[in-house]
The first five atom37 places (N, CA, C, CB, O) and aatype in JSON, in Angstrom:
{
  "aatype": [20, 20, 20, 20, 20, 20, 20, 20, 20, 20, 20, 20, 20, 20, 20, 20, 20, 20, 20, 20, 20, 20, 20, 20, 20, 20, 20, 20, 20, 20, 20, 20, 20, 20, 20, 20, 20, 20, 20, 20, 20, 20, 20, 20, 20, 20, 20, 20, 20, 20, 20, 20, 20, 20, 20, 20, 20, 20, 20, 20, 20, 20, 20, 20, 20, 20, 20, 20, 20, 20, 20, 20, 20, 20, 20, 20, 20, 20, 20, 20, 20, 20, 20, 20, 20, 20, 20, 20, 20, 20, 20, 20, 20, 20, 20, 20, 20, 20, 20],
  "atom_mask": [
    [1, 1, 1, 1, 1],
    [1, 1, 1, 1, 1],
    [1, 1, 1, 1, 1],
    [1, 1, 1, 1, 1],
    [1, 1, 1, 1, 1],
    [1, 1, 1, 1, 1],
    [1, 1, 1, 1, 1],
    [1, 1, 1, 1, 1],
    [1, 1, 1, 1, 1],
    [1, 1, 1, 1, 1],
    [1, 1, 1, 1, 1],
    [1, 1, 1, 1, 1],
    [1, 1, 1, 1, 1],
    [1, 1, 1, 1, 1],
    [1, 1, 1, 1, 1],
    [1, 1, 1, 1, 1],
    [1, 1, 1, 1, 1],
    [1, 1, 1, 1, 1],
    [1, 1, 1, 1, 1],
    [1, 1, 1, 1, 1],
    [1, 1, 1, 1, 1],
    [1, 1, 1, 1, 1],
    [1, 1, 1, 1, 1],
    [1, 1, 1, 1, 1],
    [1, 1, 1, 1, 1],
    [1, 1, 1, 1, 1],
    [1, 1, 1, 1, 1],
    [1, 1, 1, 1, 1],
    [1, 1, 1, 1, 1],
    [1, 1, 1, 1, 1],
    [1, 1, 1, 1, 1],
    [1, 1, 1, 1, 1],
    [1, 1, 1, 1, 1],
    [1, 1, 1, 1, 1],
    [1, 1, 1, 1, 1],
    [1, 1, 1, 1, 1],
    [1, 1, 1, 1, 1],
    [1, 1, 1, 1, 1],
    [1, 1, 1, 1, 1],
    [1, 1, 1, 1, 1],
    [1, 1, 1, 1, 1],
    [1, 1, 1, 1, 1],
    [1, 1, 1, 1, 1],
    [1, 1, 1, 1, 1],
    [1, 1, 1, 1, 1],
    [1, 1, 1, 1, 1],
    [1, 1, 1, 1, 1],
    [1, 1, 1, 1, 1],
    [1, 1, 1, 1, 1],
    [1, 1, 1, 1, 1],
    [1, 1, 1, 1, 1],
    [1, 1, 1, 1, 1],
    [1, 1, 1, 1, 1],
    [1, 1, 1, 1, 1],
    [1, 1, 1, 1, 1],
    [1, 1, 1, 1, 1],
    [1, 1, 1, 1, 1],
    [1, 1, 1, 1, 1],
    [1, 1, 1, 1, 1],
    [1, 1, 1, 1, 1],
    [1, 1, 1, 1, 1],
    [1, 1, 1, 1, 1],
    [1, 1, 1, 1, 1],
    [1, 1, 1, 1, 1],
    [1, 1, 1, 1, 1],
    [1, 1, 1, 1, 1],
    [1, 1, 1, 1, 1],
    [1, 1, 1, 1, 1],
    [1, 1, 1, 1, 1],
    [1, 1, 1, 1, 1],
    [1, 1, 1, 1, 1],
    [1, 1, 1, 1, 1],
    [1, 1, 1, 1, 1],
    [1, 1, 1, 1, 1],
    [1, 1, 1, 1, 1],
    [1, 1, 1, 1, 1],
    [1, 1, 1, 1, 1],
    [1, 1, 1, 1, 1],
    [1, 1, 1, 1, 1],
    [1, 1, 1, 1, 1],
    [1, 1, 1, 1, 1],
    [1, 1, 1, 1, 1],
    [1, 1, 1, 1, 1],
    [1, 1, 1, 1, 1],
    [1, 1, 1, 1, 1],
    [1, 1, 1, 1, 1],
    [1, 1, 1, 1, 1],
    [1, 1, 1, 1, 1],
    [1, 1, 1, 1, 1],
    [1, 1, 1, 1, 1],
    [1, 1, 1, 1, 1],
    [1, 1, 1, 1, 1],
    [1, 1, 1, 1, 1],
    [1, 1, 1, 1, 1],
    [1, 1, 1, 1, 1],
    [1, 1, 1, 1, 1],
    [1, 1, 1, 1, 1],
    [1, 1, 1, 1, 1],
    [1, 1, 1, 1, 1]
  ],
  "atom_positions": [
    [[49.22, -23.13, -33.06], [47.82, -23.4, -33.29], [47.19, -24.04, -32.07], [47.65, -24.28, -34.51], [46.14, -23.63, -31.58]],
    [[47.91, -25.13, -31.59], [47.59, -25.6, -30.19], [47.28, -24.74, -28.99], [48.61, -26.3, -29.79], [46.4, -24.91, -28.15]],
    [[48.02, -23.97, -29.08], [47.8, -22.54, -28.06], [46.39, -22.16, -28.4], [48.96, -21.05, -28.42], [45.66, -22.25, -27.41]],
    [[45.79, -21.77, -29.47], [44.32, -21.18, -29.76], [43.02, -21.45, -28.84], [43.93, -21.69, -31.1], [42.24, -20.77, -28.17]],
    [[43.29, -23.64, -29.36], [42.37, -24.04, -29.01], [42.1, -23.92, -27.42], [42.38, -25.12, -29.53], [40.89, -24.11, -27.5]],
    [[42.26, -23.79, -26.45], [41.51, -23.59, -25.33], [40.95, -21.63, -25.37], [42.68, -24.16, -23.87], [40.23, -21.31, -24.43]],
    [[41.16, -20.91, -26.0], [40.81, -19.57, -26.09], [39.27, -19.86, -27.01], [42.17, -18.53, -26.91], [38.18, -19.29, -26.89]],
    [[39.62, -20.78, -27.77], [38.36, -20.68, -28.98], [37.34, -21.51, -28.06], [38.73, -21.58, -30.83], [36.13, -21.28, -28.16]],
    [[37.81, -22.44, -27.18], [36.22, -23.27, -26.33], [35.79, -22.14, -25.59], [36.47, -24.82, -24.98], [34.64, -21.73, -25.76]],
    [[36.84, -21.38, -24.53], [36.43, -20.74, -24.02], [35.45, -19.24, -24.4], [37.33, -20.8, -23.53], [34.72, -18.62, -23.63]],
    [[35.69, -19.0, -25.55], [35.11, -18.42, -26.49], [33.57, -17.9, -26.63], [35.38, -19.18, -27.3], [32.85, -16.91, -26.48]],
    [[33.58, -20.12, -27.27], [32.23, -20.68, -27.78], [31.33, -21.07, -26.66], [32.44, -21.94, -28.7], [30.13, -21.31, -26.86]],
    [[32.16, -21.16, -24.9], [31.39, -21.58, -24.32], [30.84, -19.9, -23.59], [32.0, -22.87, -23.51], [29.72, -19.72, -23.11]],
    [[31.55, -19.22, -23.63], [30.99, -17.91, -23.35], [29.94, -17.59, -24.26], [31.99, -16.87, -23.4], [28.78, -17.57, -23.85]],
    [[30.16, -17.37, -25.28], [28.73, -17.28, -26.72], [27.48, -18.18, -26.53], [29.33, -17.95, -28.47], [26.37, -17.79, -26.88]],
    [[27.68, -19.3, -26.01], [26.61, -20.11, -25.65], [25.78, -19.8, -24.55], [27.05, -21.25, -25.45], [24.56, -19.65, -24.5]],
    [[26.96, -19.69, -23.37], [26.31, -18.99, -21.94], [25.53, -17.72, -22.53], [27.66, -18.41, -20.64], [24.35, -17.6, -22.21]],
    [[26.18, -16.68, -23.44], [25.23, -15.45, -23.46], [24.45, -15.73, -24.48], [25.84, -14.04, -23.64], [24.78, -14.93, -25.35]],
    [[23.34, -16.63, -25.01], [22.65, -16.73, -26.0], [21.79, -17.47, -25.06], [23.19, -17.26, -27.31], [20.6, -17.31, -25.34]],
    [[22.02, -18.23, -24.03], [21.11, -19.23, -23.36], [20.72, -17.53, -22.11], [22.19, -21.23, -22.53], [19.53, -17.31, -21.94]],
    [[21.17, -17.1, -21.8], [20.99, -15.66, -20.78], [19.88, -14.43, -21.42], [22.76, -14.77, -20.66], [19.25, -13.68, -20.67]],
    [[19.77, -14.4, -23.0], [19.91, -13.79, -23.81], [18.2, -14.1, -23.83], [21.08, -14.08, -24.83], [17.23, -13.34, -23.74]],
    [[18.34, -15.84, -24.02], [16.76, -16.25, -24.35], [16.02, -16.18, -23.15], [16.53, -17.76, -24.95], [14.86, -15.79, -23.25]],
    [[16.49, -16.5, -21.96], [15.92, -16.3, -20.77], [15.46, -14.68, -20.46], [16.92, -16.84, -19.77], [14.33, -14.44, -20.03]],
    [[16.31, -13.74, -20.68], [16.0, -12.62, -20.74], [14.65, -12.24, -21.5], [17.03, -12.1, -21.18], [13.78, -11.52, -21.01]],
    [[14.57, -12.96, -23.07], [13.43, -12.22, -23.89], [12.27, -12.72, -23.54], [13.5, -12.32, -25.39], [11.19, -12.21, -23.86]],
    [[12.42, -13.97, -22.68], [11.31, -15.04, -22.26], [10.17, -14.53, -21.27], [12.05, -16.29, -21.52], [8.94, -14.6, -21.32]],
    [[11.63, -13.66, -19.78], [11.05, -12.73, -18.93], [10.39, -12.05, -19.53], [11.75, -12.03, -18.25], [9.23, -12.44, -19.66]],
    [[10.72, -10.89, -20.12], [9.89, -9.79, -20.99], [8.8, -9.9, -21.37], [10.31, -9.48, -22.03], [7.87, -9.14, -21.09]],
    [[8.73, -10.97, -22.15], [7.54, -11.64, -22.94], [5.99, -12.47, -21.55], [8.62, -13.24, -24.1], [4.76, -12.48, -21.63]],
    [[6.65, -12.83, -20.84], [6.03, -13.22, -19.82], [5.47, -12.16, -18.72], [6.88, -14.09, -19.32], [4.34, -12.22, -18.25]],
    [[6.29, -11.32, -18.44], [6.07, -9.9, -17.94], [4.92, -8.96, -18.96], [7.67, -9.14, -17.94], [4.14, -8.22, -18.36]],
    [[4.88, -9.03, -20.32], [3.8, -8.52, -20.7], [2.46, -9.27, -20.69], [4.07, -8.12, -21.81], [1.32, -8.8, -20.73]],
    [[2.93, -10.74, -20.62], [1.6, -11.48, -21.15], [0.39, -11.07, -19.24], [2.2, -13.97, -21.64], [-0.8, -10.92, -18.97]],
    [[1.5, -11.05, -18.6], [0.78, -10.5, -17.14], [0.27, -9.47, -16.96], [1.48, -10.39, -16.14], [-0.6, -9.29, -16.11]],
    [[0.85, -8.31, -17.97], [0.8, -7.22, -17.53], [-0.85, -6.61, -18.47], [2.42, -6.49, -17.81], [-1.67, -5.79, -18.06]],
    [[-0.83, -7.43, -19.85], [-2.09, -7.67, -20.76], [-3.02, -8.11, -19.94], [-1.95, -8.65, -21.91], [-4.12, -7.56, -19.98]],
    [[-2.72, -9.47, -18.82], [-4.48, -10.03, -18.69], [-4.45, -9.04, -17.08], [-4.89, -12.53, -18.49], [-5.6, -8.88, -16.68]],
    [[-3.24, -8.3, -16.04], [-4.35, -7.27, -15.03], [-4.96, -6.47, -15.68], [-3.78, -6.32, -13.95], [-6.02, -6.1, -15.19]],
    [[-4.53, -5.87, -17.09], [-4.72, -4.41, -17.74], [-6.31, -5.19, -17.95], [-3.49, -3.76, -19.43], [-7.16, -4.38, -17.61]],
    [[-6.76, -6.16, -18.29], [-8.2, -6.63, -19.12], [-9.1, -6.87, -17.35], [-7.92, -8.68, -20.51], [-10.31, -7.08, -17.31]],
    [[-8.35, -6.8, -16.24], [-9.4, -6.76, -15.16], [-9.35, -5.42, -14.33], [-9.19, -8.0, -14.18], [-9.83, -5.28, -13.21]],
    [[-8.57, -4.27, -15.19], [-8.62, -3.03, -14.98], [-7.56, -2.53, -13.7], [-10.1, -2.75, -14.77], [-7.6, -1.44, -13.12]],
    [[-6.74, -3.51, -13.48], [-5.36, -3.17, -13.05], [-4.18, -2.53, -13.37], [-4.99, -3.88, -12.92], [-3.52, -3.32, -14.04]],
    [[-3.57, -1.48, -13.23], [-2.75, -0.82, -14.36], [-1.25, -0.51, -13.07], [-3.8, 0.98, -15.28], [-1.4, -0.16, -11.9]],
    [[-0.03, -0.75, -13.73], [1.19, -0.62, -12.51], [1.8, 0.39, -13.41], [2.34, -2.16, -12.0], [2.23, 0.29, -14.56]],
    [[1.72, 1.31, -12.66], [2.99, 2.54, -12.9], [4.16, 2.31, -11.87], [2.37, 4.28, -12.59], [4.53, 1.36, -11.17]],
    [[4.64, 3.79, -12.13], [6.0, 4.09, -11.28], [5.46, 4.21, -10.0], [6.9, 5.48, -11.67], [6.1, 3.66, -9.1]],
    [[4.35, 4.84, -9.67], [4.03, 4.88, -8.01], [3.48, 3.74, -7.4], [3.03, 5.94, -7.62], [3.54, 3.63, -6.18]],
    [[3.0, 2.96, -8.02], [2.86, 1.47, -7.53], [1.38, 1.17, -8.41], [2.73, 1.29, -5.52], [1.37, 1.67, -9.53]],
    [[0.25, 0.46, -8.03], [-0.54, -0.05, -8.71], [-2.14, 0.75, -8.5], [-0.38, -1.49, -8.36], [-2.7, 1.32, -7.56]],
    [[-2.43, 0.5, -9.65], [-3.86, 1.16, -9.48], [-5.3, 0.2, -9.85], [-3.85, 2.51, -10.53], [-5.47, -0.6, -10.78]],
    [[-6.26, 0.63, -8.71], [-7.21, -0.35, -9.92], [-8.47, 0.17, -10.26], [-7.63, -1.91, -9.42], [-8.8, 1.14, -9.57]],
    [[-9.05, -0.09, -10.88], [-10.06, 1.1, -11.7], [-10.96, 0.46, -11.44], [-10.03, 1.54, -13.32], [-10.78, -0.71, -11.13]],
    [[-12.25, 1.02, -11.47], [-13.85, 0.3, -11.64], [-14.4, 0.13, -12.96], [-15.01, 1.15, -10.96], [-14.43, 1.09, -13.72]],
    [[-14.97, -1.34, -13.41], [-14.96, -1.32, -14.99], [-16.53, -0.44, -15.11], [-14.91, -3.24, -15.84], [-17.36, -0.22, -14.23]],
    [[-16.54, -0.1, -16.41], [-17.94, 0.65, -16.87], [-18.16, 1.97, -16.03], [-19.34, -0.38, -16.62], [-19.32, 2.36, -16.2]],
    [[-17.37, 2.87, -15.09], [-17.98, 3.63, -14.02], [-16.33, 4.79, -14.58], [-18.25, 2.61, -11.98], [-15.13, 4.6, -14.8]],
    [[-17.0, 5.59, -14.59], [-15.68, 7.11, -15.16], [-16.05, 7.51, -14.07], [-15.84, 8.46, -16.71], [-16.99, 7.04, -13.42]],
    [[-15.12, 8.74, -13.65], [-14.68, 9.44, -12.24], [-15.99, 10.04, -12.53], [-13.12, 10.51, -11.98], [-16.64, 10.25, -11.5]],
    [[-16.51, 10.35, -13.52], [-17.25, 11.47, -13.01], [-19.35, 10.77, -12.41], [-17.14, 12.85, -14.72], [-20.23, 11.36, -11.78]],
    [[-19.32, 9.61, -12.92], [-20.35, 8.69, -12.5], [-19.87, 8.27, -11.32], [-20.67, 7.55, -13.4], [-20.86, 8.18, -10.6]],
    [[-18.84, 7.95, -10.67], [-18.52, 7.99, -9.39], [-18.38, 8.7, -7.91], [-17.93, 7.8, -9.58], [-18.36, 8.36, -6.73]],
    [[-18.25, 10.36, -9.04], [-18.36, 11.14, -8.61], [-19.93, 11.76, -7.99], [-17.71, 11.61, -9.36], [-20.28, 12.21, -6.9]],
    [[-20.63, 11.52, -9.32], [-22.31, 11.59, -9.02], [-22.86, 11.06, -7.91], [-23.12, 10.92, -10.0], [-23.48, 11.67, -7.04]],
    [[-22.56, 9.66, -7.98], [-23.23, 8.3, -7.41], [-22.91, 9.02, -5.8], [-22.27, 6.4, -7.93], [-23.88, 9.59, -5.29]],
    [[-21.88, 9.01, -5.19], [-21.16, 9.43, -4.1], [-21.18, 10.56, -3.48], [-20.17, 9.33, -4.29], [-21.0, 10.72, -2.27]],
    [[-21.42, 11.46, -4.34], [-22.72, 12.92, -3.99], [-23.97, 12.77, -3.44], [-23.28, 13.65, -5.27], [-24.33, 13.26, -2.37]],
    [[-24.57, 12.14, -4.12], [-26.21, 11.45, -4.61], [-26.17, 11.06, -2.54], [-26.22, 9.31, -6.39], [-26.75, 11.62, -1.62]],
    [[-25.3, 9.99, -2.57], [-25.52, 9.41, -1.2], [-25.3, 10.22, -0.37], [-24.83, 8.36, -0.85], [-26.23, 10.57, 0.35]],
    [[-24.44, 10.59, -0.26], [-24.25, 12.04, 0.8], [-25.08, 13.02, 1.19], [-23.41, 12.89, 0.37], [-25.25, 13.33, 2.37]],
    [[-25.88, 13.81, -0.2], [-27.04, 14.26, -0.13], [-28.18, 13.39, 0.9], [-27.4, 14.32, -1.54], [-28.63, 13.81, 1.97]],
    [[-28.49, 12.02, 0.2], [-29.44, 11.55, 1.0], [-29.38, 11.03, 2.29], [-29.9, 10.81, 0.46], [-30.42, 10.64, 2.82]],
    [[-28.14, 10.97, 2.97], [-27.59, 10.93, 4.09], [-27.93, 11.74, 4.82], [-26.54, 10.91, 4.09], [-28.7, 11.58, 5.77]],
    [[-27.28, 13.02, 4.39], [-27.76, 14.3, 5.06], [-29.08, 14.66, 5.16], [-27.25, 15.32, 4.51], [-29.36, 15.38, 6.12]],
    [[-29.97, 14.34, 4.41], [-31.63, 14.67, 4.42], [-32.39, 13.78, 5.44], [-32.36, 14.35, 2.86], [-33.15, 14.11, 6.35]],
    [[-31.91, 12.4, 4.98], [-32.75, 11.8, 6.35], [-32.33, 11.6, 8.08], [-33.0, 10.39, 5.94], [-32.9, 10.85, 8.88]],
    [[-30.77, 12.83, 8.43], [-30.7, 12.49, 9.68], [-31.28, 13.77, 9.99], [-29.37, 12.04, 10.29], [-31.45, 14.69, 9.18]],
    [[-31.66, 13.76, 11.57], [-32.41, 14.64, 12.9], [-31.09, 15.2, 13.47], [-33.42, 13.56, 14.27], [-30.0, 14.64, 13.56]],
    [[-31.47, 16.5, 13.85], [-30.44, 17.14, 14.78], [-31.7, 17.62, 16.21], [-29.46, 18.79, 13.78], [-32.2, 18.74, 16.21]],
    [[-31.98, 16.76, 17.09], [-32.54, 17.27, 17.98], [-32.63, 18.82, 18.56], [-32.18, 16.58, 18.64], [-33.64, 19.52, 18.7]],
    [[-31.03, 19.16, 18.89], [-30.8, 20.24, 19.83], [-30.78, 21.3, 18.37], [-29.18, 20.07, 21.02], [-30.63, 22.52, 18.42]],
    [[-30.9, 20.77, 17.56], [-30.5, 22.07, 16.76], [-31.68, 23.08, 16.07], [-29.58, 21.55, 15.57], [-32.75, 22.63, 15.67]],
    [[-31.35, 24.29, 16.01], [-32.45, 25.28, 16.11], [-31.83, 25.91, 14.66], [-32.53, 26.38, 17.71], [-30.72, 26.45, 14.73]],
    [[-32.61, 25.85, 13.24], [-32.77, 26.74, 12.36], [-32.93, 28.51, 12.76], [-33.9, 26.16, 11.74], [-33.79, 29.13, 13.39]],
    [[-32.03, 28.82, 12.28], [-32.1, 30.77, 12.52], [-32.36, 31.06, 11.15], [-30.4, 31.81, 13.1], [-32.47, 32.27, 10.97]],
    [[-32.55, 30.2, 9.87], [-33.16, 30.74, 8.6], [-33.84, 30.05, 8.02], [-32.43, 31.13, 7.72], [-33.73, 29.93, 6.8]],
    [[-34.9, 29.25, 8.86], [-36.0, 28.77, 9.11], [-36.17, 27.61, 7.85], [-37.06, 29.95, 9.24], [-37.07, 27.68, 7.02]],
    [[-35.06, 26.5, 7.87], [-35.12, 25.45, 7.06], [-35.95, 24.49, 7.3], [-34.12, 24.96, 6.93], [-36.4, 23.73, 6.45]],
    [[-36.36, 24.47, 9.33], [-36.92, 24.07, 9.64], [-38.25, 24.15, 10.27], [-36.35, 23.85, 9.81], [-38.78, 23.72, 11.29]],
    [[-38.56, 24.82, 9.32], [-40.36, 25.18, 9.42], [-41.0, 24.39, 9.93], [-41.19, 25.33, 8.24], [-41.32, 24.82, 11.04]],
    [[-41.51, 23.17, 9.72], [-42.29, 22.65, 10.13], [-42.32, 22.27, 11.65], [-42.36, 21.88, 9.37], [-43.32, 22.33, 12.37]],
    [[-40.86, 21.81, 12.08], [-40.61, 21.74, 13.27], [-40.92, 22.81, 14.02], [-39.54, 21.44, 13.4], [-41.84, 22.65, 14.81]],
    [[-40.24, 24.18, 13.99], [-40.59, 25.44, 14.54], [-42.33, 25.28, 14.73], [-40.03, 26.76, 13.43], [-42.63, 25.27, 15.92]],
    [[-43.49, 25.17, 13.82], [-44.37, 25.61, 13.93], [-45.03, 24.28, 14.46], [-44.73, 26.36, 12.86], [-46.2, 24.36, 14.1]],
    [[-44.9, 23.47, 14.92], [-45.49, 22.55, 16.12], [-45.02, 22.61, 17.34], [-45.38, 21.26, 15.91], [-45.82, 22.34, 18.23]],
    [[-43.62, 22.98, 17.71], [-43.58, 23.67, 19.31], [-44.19, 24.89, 19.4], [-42.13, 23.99, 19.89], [-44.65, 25.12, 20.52]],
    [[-44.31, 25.56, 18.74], [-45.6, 27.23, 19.04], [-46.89, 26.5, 19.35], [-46.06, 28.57, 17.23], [-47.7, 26.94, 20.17]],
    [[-47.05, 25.51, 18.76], [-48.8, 24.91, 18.69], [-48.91, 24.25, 20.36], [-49.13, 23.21, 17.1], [-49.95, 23.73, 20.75]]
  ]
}
């Protein structure tokens, strides 16, 4: 019976070590979501390819608009000096060098 007892501490102290490992483990987890809840609420989201972050209230496709929109008006208000319309977009110009 004497023989047992150092198998049975060693045992109970192994069972202890993996229950104290065990809680630390569920603690991570639990802490790992509570992080992963408040980026998700400032529109941070981590996949497998690494992290993403979104614009709140704005879908691809209002982003998409918005970013058109500017481009368009970009393009309308610059001058091309040297450049000469051959399908006469630029009428008005054309018809003040004839004048």
């Amino acid at each position: 019976m004497a023989s047992f007892l150092p198998l049975l501490v060693l045992a109970a102290l192994v069972a202890f070590l993996a229950y104290i490992g065990f809680q630390i483990y569920l603690y991570a987890n639990e802490l790992a979501d509570r992080g992963r809840r408040k980026m998700e609420k400032k529109n941070v989201t981590f996949t497998k390819d690494g992290m993403k972050v979104g614009v709140k209230d704005r879908s691809s496709e209002d982003y998409t608009d918005k970013t058109q929109s500017m481009l368009v008006k970009a393009w309308s208000f610059t001058s091309f000096p040297a450049y000469k319309s051959r399908l006469g977009w630029n009428k008005e110009a054309d018809q003040t060098k004839r004048t």
